[in-house]
N, C-alpha and C positions, 0 to 999 in steps of 0.2 A: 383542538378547539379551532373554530372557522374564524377568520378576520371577521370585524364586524360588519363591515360592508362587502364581505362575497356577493350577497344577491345582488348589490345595485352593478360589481366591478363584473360578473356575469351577464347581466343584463343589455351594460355599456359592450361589453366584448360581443356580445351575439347581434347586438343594433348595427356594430360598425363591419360584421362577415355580410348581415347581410344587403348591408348598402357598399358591398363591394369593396372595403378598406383594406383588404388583405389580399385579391388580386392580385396578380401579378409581380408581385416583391421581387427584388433582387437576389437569387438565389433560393428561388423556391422549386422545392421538391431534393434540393439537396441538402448533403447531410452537415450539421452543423461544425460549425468550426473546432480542434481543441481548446479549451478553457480549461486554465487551471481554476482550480475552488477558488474564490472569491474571499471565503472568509476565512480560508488557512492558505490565503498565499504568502504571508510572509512567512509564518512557520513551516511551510515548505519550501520555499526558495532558502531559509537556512540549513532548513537539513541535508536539500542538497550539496550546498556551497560546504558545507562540513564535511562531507562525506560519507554522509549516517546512511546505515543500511539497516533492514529488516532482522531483528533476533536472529532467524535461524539463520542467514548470510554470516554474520559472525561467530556465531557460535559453528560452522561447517570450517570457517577459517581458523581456529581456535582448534578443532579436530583434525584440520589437517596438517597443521604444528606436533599434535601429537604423535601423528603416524611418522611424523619425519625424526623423531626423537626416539620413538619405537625403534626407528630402522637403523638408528645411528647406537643404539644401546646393548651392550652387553654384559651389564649386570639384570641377572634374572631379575633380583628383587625388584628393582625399578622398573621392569620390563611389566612386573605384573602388575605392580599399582599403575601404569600406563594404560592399562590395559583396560584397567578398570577403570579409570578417568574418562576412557573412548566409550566404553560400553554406557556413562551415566551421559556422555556429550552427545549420542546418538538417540539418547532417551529425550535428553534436552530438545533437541533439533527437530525430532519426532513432535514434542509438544509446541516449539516454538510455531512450528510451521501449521500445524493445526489450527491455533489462534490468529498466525497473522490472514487464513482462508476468510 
């Protein structure tokens, strides 16, 4: 749904291109600055400051705990439920990373 006043705040924008209000600006024709989002910068300036990463980032780090535990292990039995823990975190990772595209 359109603000209610698009047409007249289109009207006023097209009045002031074409009495030359936009001329010459400071940094024009170049590309705009980074901005973070406006309306989740605090909740991203926490996540950062935490350290929070994307699902599949963790869930890869969480995989490669296992492989080290794999490599340090010689009991079969746990070798193979390892195994199997890898195969379901690689399924994981596969989805997490899907969703976070």
């Amino acid at each position: 749904m359109d603000h209610p006043l698009i047409d007249l705040i289109n009207q006023r924008i097209r009045e002031a291109e074409e009495a030359g209000a936009f001329d010459n600006l400071e940094g024009a024709g170049k590309p705009l600055p980074n901005m973070e989002d406006p309306e989740n910068a605090l909740i991203n300036r926490l996540i950062r400051e935490n350290g929070a990463v994307p699902e599949f980032v963790s869930l890869s780090r969480e995989l490669a705990t296992l492989r080290e535990e794999l490599r340090e292990t010689g009991d079969r039995t746990r070798r193979r439920d390892i195994m199997k823990e890898m195969s379901m975190m690689e399924a994981r990772i596969e989805l997490a990373r899907k969703a976070h595209r």
